[in-house]
C-alpha positions in Angstrom: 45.1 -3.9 91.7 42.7 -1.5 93.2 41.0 -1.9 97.1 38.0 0.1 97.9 35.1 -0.7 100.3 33.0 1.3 97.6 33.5 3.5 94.7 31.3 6.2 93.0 31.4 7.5 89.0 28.9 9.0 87.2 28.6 10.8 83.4 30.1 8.0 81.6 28.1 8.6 78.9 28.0 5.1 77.2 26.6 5.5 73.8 28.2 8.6 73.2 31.1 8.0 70.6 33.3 11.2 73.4 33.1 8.4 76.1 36.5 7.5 77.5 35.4 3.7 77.5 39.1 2.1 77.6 39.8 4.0 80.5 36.9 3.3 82.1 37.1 -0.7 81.4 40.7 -0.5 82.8 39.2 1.5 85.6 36.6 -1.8 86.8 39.1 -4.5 85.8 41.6 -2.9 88.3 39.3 -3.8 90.7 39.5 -7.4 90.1 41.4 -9.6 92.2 43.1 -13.1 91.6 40.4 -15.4 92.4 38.1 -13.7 89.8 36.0 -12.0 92.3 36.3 -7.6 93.1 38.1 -5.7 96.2 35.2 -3.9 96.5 31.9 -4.2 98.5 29.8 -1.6 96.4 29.7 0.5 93.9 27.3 3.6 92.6 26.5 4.8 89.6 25.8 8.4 89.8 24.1 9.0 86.7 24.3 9.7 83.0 25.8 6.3 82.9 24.3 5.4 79.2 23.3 8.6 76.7 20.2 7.5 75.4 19.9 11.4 74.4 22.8 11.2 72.0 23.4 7.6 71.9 25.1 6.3 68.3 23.9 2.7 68.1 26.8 1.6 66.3 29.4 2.5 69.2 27.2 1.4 71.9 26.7 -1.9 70.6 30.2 -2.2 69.0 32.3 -1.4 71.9 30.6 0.4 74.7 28.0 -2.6 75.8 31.0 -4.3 77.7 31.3 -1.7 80.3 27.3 -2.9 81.2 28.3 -6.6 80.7 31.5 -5.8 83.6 28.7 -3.8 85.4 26.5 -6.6 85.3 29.5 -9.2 86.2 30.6 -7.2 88.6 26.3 -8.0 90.7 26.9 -11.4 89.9 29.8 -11.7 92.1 28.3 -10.4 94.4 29.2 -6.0 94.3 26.1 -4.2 95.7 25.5 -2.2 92.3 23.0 1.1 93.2 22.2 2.9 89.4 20.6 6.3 90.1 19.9 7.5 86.6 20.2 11.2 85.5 19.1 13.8 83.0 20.5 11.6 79.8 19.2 8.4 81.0 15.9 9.9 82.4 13.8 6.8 80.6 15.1 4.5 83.4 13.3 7.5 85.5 10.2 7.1 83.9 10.2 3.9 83.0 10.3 2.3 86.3 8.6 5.2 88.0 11.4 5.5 90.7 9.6 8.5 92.5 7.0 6.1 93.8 9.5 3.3 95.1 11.9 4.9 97.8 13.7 1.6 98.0 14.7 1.2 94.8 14.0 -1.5 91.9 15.6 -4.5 91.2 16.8 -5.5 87.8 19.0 -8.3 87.1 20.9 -8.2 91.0 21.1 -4.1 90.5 19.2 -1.6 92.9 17.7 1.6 90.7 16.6 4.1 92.7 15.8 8.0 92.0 18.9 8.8 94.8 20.2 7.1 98.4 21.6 7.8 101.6 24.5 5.3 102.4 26.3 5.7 106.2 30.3 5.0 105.6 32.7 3.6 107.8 32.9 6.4 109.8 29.3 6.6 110.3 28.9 10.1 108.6 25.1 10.1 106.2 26.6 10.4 102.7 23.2 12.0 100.6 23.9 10.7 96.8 22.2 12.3 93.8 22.9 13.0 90.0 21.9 16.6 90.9 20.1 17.8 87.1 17.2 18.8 89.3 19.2 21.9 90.5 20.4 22.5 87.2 17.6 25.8 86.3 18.8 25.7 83.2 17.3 22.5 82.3 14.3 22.9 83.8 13.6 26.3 83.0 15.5 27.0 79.3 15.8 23.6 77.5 16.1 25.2 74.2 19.3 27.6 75.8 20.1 23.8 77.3 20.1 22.6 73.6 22.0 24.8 72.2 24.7 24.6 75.0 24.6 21.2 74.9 25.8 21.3 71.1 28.7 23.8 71.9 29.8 21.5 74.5 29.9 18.4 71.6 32.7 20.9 69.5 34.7 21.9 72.3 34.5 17.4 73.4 36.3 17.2 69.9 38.3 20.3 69.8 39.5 18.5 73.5 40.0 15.2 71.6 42.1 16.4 68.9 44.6 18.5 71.2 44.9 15.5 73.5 45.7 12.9 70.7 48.6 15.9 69.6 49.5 16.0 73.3 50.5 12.1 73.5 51.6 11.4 70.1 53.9 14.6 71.9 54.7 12.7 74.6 52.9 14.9 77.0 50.4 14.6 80.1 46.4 15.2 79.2 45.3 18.2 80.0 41.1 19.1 79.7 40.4 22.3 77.8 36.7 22.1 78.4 37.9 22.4 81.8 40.0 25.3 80.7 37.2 26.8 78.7 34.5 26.6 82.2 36.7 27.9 84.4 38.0 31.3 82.1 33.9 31.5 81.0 32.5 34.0 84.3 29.0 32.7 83.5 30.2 28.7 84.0 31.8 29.8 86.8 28.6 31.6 88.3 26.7 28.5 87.1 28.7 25.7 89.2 29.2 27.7 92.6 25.2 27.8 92.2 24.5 24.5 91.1 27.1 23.2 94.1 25.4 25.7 97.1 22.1 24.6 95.9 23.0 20.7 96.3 24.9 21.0 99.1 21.5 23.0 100.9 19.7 20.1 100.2 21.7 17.7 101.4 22.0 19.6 104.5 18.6 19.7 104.8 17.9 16.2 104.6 20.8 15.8 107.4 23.9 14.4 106.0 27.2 15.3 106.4 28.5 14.7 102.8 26.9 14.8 99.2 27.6 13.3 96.0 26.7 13.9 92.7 27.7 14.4 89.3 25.8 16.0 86.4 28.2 19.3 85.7 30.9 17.3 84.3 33.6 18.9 87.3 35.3 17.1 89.8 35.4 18.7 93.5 35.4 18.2 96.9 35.1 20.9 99.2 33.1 22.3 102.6 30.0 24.7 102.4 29.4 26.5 105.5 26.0 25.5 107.2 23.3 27.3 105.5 21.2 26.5 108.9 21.2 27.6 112.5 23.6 24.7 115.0 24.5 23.2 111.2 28.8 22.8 110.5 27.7 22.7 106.9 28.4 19.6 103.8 31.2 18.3 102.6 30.7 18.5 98.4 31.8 15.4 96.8 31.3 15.8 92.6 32.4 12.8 91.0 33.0 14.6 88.0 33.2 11.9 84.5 34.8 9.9 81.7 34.4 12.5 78.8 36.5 15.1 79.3 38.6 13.4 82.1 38.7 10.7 84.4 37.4 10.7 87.8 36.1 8.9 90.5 34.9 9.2 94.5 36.6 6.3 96.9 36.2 5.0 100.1 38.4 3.1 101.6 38.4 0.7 104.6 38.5 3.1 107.1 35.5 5.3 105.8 37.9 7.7 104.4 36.6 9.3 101.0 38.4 10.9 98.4 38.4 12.1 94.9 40.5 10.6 92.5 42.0 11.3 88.7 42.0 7.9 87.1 45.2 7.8 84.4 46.4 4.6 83.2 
């Protein structure tokens, strides 16, 4: 049984038949406690939560549509539930027109809101985003986005297969999209920018940590200051439930931390 005063995921990717649903279902039912209620005040959902770009109908209905009925459970009994949508559920984007409501929207007990700033316990200004806005490629090659976003579907499977080998082995998960992003010098280029270019931002709007999600890679680390009499950001990525498990806490004390989720 988990305790958190609030917890952050993002790039869950419901719909999507490489969503690590199980884990993730264990993941919220941890958080349960005996009288039926959640040891947890809050929690965010940093984006990509449902893949309405790749959704299969047939998974989403079949299986994945109980992580949104815990999700919704979870408001009911009173979680604060904040939904900031990203770049594969952009429709909630649109749809609601979140740009022109700064506090949010309610549905159904949830808040939906283009991206918030939430003080912790120990009063830092925590600046929370999904973060594909910084992503250039997106916004300036969505064909070259295409095309990498099909890649990335093989080398899901290829990651699925080896880590069905792995425990039929008896051995520990291990991510080889991870492996692949980290030997590749142009991913590597891609998230230092992506991270510098969030963590400016967030600076400039004056917070002393960011989260996001969107690149599929867990971290937490400092960037300098990248203004005058400014210490810099802490970088908080919560990174996802397809090619791992991951998660940002905090716990009672306002201390935050990243966390592999393994069952």
């Amino acid at each position: 049984m988990l305790k958190y005063k609030s917890v952050w995921i993002s790039d869950t990717h419901l719909g999507n038949p490489n969503c690590q649903y199980e884990k993730l279902y264990e993941f919220l039912k941890s958080l349960e406690n005996e009288d039926g209620g959640y040891n947890l005040e809050r929690i965010f959902l940093v984006g990509d939560i449902i893949d309405m770009t790749q959704i299969d109908h047939k998974t989403f209905w079949g299986k994945h549509r109980k992580i949104i009925k815990k999700l919704f459970r979870m408001a009911d009994k009173g979680v604060e539930v904040i939904y900031i949508p990203g770049n594969h559920d952009y429709f909630v984007r649109n749809e609601l027109e979140l740009d022109e409501f700064p506090e949010g929207v309610e549905f159904k007990n949830i808040n939906i809101r283009r991206n918030d700033m939430y003080i912790n316990g120990k009063g830092e200004k925590v600046f929370i985003l999904h973060g594909d806005e910084f992503d250039g490629v997106i916004l300036s090659f969505p064909f070259i986005y295409a095309i990498g976003d099909y890649s990335y579907k093989v080398v899901i499977l290829m990651n699925r297969l080896q880590n069905g080998i792995r425990r039929f082995l008896g051995m520990k998960e291990w991510s080889f999209a991870q492996w692949i992003k980290h030997k590749a010098k142009s991913a590597v280029q891609f998230m230092n920018k992506y991270e510098e270019l969030v963590s400016e931002e967030a600076e400039r709007r004056g917070a002393d940590i960011v989260i996001c999600g969107h690149i599929h890679n867990a971290a937490d680390q400092v960037f300098c200051g990248f203004f005058e009499q400014n210490v810099g950001v802490r970088y908080m990525n919560c990174g996802c439930w397809v090619e791992f498990c991951s998660y940002i806490c905090e716990y009672e004390d306002g201390t935050m931390e990243t966390i592999m989720y393994h069952q």
